[in-house]
N, C-alpha and C positions, 0 to 999 in steps of 0.2 A: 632355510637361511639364504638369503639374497647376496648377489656376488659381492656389494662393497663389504656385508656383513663378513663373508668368507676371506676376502681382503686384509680387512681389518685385525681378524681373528690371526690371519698368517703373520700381517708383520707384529704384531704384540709378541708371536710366539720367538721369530727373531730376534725382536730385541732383547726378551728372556735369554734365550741363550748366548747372545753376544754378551750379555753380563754377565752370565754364568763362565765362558770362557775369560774375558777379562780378570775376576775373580781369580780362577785359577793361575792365568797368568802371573797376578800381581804375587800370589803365594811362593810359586814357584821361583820367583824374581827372588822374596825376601829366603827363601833357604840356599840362591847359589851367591847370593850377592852379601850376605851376612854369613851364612855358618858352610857351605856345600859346592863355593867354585870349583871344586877337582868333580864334581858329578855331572859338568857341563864339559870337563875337558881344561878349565882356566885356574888363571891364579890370580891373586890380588896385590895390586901393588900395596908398598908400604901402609898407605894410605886407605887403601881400599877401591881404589880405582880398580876399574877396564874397560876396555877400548868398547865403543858401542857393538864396532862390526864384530868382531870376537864375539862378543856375548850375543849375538842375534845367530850369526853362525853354529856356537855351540849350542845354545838354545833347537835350533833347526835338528841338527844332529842328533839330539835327543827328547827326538817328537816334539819339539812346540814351536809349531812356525809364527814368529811374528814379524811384520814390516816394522820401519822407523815411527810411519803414523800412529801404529798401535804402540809400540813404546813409549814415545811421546803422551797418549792418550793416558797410560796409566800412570805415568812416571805427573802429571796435571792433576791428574783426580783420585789419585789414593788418599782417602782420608784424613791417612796420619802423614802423609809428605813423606812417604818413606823413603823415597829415591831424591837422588838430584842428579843430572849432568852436570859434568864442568863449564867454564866460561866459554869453550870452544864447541862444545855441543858431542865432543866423540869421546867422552869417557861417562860414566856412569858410576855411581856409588850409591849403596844405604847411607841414612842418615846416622844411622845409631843401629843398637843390637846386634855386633858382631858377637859370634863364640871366636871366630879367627879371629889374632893379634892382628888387630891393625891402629895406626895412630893417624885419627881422622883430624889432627890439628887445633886441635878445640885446648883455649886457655881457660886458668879458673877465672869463676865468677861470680862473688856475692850472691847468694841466695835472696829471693824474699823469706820472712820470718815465719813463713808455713808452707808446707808443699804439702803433698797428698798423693798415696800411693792405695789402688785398688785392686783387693786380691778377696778371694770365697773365706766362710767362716772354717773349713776344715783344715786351713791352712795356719789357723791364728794360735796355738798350740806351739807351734814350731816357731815362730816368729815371736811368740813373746820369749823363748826360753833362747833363739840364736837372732833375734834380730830381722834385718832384710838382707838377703846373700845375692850376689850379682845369678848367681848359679852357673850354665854354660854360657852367659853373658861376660863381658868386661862389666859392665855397669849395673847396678840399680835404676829402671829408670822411675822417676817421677815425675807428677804434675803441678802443674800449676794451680788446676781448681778442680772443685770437686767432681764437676761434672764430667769432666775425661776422667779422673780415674776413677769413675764407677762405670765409663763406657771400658774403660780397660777390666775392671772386675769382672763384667759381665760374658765376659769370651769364657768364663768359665762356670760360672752360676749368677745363683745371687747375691751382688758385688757387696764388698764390705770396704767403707772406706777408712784407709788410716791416719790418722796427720802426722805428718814427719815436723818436728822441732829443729828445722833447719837454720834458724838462726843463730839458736844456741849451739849446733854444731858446727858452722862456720865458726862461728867464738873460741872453738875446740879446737878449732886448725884442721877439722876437717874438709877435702877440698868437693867443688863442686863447680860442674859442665854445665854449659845451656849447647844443645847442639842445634842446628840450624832451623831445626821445625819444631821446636820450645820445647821438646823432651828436655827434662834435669837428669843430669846420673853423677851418681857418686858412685863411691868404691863399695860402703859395707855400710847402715843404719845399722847400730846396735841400738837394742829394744829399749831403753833408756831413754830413747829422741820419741818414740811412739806413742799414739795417743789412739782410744778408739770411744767417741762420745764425748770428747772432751777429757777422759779420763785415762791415766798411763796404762798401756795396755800391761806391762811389768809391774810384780809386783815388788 
């Protein structure tokens, strides 16, 4: 193997693990910043706010050093937008998916007339007999199309997708969030709004 060869071969492996590391980071982001700020040392405001430095600090303190650029860097390229800073750049929050109370500000908002929620076939027993349950969430979240929520099924097999009759439960007076990165969440689908193929998943 020829030195550019060897070159080559090194930065590819870098850049592997600089993903790999970021990955981790972004995980680690979404259990202190949604459900585990007392594991980093912090708290959240009302809101779900903290101060950047705070959270880079306690971060540091509990093995994971990041600079501003690399927060910056994942807080741009996470997939699902999970993160946002505030207007002034020194606070930080999840978009959605707390288990902590927090009140991210979000008012209701007309549904469109189908969402779609993706979850595995071993689950679908429990959900036609209780519905959809926020679980350690505040919310249920849902999609918009199908194709994110069968990227969402898929974190756990092979994704099964549901249609939610979101119109008709708006009609109900049930309420519903758009939160800033197009997650929907409502409180509770009872299995009555579900469909799977077209067909109610209830019988």
């Amino acid at each position: 193997m020829d030195a550019w060869a060897i070159m080559d071969a090194w930065a590819i492996m870098e850049a592997m693990a600089d993903r790999d590391r970021m990955v981790r980071a972004s995980r680690r982001l979404s259990l202190v910043l949604r459900h585990r700020p007392d594991s980093v040392g912090l708290e959240l405001d009302e809101h779900g706010w903290v101060a950047v430095d705070d959270l880079l600090t306690g971060l540091a303190v509990h093995s994971l050093r990041l600079d501003r650029a690399e927060l910056e860097r994942i807080v741009a390229t996470s997939d699902k937008q999970r993160f946002a800073f505030d207007q002034t750049g020194e606070r930080i929050r999840a978009n959605q998916g707390h288990s902590v109370v927090v009140d991210l500000g979000l008012r209701p908002s007309a549904p469109p007339p189908l969402l779609f929620h993706g979850t595995v076939t071993r689950f679908l027993p429990a959900i036609a007999r209780e519905g959809l349950n926020p679980g350690s969430r505040q919310h249920v979240h849902l999609s918009a199309d199908v194709s994110t929520a069968e990227r969402v099924g898929r974190r756990r097999g092979v994704p099964v997708v549901l249609g939610v009759d979101s119109g008709t439960m708006s009609a109900d007076a049930a309420e519903f969030f758009l939160s800033v990165n197009g997650v929907w969440l409502t409180g509770h689908v009872p299995a009555r709004y579900l469909s799977l193929d077209g067909r109610p998943l209830s019988a």
